[in-house]
C-alpha positions as CSV (number, residue, x, y, z in Angstrom):
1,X,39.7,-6.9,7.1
2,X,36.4,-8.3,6.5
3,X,35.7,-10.5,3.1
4,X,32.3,-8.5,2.7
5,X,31.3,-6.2,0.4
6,X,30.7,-2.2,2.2
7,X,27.1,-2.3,0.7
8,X,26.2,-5.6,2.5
9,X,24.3,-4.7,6.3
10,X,23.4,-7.9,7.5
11,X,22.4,-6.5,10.8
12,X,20.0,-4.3,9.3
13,X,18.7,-7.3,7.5
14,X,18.2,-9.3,10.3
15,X,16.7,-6.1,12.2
16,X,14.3,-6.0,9.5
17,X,13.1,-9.5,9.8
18,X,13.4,-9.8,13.8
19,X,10.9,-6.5,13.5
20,X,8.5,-8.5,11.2
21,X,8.6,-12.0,13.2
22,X,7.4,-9.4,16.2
23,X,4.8,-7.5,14.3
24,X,3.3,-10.7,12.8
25,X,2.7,-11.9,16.7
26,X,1.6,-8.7,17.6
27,X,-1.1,-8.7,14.9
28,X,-2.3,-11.9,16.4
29,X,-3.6,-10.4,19.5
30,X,-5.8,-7.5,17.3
31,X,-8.9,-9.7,17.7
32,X,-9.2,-9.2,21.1
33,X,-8.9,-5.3,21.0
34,X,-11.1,-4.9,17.9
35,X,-14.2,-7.4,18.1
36,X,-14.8,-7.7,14.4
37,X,-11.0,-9.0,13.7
38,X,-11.7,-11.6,16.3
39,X,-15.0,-13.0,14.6
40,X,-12.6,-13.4,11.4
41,X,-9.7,-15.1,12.9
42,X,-12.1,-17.3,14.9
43,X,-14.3,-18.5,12.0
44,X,-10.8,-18.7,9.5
45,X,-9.3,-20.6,12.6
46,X,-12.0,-22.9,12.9
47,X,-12.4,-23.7,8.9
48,X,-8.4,-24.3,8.7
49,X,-8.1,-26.3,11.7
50,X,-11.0,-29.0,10.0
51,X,-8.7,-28.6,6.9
52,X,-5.8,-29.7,8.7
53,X,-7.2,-32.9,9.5
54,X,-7.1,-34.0,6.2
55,X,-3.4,-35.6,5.8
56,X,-2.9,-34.5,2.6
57,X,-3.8,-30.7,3.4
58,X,-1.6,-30.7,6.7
59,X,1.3,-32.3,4.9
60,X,1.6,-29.5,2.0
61,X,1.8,-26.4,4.8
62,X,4.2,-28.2,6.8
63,X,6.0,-28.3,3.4
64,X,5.5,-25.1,2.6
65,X,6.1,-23.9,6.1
66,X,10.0,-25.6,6.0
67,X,10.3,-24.4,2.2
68,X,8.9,-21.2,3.5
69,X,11.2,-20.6,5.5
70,X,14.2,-21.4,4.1
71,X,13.3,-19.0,1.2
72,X,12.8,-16.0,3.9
73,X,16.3,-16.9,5.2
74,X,17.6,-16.8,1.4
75,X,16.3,-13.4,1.2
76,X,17.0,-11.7,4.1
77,X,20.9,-13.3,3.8
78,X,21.6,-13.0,0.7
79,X,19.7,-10.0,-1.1
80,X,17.8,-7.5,1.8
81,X,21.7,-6.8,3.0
82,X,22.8,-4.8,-0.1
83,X,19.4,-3.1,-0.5
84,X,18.9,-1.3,3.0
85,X,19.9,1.5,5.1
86,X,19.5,3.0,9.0
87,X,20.6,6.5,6.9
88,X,17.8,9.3,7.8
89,X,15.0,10.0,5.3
90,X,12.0,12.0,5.0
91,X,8.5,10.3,6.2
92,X,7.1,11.4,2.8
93,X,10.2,9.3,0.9
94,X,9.5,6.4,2.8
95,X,5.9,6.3,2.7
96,X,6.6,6.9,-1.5
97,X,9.1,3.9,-1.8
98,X,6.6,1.5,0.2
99,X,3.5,2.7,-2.6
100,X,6.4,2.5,-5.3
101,X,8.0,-1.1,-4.5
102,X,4.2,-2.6,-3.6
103,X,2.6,-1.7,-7.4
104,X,6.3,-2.4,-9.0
105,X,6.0,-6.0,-7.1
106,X,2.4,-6.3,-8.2
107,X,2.8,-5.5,-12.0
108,X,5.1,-8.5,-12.1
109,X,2.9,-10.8,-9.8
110,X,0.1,-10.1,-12.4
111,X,2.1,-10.8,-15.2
112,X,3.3,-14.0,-13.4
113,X,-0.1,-14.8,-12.2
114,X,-2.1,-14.4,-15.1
115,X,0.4,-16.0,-17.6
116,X,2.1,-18.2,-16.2
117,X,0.3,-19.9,-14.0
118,X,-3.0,-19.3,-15.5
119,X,-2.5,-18.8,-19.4
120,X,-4.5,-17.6,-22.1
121,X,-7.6,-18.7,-24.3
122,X,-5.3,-20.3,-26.3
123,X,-3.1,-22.4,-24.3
124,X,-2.2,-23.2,-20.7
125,X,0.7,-21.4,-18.9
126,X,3.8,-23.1,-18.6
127,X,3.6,-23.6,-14.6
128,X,-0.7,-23.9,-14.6
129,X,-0.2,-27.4,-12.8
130,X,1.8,-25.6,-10.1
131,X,-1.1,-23.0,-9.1
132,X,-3.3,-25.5,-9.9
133,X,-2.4,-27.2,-6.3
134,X,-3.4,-24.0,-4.8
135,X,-6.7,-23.2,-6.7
136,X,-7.7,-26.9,-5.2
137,X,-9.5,-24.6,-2.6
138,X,-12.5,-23.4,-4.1
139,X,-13.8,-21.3,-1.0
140,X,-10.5,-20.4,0.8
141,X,-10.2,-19.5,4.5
142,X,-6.6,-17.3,5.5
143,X,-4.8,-20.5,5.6
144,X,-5.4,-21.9,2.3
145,X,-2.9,-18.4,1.7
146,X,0.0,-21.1,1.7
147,X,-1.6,-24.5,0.4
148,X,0.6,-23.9,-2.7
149,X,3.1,-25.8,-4.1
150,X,6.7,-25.1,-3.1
151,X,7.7,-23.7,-6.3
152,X,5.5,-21.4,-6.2
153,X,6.3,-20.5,-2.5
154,X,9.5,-19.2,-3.8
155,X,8.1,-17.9,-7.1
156,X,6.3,-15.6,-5.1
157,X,9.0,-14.4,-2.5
158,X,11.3,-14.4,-5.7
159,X,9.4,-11.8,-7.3
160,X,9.0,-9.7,-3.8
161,X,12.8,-10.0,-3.2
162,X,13.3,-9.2,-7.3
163,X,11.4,-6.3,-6.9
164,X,13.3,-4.8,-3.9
165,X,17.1,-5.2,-5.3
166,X,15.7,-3.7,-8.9
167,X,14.3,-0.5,-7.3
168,X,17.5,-0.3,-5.0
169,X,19.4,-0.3,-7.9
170,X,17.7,2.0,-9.8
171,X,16.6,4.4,-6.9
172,X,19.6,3.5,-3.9
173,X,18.9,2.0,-0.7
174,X,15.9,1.6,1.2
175,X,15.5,2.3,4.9
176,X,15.0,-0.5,7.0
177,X,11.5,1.1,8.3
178,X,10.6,0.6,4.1
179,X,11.3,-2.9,3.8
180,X,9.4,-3.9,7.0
181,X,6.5,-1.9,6.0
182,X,6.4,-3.6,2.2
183,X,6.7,-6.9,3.4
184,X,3.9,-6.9,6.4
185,X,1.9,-5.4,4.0
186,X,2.9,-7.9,0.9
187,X,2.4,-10.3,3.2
188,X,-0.9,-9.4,5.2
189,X,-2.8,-8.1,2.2
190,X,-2.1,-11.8,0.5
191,X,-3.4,-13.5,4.0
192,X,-6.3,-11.5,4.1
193,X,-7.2,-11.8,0.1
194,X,-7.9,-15.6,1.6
195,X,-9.9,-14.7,4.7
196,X,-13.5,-15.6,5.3
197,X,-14.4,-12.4,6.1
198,X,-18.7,-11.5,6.8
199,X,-18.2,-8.0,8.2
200,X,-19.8,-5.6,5.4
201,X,-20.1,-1.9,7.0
202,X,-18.1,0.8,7.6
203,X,-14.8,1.0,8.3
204,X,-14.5,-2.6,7.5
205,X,-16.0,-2.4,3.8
206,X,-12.6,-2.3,1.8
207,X,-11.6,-5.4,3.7
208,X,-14.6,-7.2,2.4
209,X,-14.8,-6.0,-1.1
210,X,-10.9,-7.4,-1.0
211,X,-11.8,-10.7,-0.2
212,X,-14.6,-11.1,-1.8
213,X,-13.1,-10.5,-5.1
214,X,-9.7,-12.9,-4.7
215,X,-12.9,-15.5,-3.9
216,X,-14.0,-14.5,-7.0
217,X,-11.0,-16.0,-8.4
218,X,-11.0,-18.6,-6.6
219,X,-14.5,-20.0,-7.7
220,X,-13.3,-20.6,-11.1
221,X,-9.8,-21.5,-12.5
222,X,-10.9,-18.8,-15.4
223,X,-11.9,-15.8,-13.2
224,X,-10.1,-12.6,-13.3
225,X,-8.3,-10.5,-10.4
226,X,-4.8,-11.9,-11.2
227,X,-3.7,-8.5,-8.9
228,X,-3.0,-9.1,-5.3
229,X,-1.8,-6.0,-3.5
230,X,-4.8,-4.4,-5.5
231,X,-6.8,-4.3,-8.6
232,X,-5.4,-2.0,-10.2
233,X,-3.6,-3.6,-12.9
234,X,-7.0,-5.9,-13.3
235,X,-8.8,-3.0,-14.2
236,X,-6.0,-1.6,-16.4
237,X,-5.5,-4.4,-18.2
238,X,-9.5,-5.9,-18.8
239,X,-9.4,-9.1,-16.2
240,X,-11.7,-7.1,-13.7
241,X,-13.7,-10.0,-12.6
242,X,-16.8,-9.1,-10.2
243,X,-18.2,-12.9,-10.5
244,X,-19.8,-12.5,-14.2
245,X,-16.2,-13.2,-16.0
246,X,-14.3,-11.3,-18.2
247,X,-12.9,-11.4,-21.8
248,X,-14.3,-14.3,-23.9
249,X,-15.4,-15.8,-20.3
250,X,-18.0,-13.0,-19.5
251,X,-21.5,-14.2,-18.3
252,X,-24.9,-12.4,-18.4
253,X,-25.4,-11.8,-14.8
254,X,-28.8,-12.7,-14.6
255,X,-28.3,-16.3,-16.9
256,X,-24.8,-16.9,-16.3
257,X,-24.5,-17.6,-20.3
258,X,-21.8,-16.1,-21.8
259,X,-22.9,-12.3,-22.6
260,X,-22.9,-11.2,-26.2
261,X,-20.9,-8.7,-27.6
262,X,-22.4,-5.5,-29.7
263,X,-21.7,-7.8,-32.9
264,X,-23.6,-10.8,-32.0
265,X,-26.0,-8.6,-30.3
């Protein structure tokens, strides 16, 4: 008689994250299929790899890789098992559940983001010197994606992992095709937000626009885009940030002074 809970499929768990270790490899062999992908990762390669002599930069991803990596193992051990299934469902569900769990995941990250780790006009958020580690890189290449502190290494897989067991519980379990198709894309879309990416024309101009706004955030500890899957929530909620600001931080384009509102106007 086995000790474990009937809702607990490690195997499917560890299908899931054998399936992602492979796709992740894959994806490394796109630049020399698609010409454009292979400019990126050659110029990101290069800018990381002058990084990485710095002992200080190479010591805090080596960190972050082991910390990393521990917290992945956390996840798919101990909370992926009682959230997944191999049970048939219908493309359309699936595809519906992966939009559903990425903009749950991403209301919270924005809250998270913009709160705590950023704060308000008023006063600082309660874990600002955390992200402040990772907003040391001012023009980020797709490495600087995990020059973060631990904590918030595991913040961030927390909430991912959060996000998965809520909606499981409110809506049942999630196929195993679901949870490998959330994470890639949790994961890929936060790698590429980081890129160095110079490729401005169609069908690559969603990619840039992407980029170029999380450098927008970068560039300033008080730039919007706290969103990272999109910015959706950034528009929603005000902290739209094309490069001029937002809120009380808002600059004239053309100055860069801070631009008046109808009342001083």
């Amino acid at each position: 008689m086995s000790f474990l809970p009937d809702n607990y499929h490690l195997g499917l768990s560890l299908i899931a994250f054998a399936s992602i270790i492979v796709f992740q490899i894959a994806s490394r062999s796109l630049g020399k299929f698609i010409p454009v992908f292979g400019r990126a990762a050659k110029l990101n390669k290069e800018t990381y790899d002058k990084k990485m002599e710095r002992k200080i930069y190479a010591d805090n991803q080596k960190l972050n890789r082991k910390w990393g990596l521990v917290d992945t193992l956390v996840i798919f051990f101990l909370i992926i098992p009682f959230c997944v299934t191999s049970e048939s469902q219908p493309i359309w569900k699936m595809a519906l559940d992966v939009v559903i769990i990425l903009m749950f995941y991403d209301f919270f990250y924005y809250l998270t983001h913009r709160f705590v780790f950023h704060g308000t006009n008023d006063r600082n958020g309660p874990l600002q010197w955390v992200h402040a580690v990772h907003h040391q890189q001012k023009n980020p290449c797709r490495g600087d994606s995990s020059y973060i502190h631990p904590l918030e290494v595991a913040i961030g897989l927390g909430l991912y992992a959060g996000s998965i067991l809520a909606l499981s519980l409110l809506m049942g379990e999630f196929h195993v095709a679901t949870i490998v198709v959330t994470w890639v894309a949790f994961s890929e879309i936060n790698n590429h937000n980081h890129d160095l990416w110079e490729e401005d024309r169609f069908p690559y101009k969603y990619l840039n626009y992407a980029s170029k706004m999380h450098h927008v955030h970068h560039a300033r500890f008080t730039g919007g885009n706290f969103a990272t899957i999109s910015l959706f929530y950034d528009w929603l909620f005000g902290t739209y940030d094309t490069g001029n600001g937002w809120g009380k931080n808002k600059r004239e384009p053309s100055t860069g002074k801070p631009a008046q509102s109808a009342n001083q106007a």
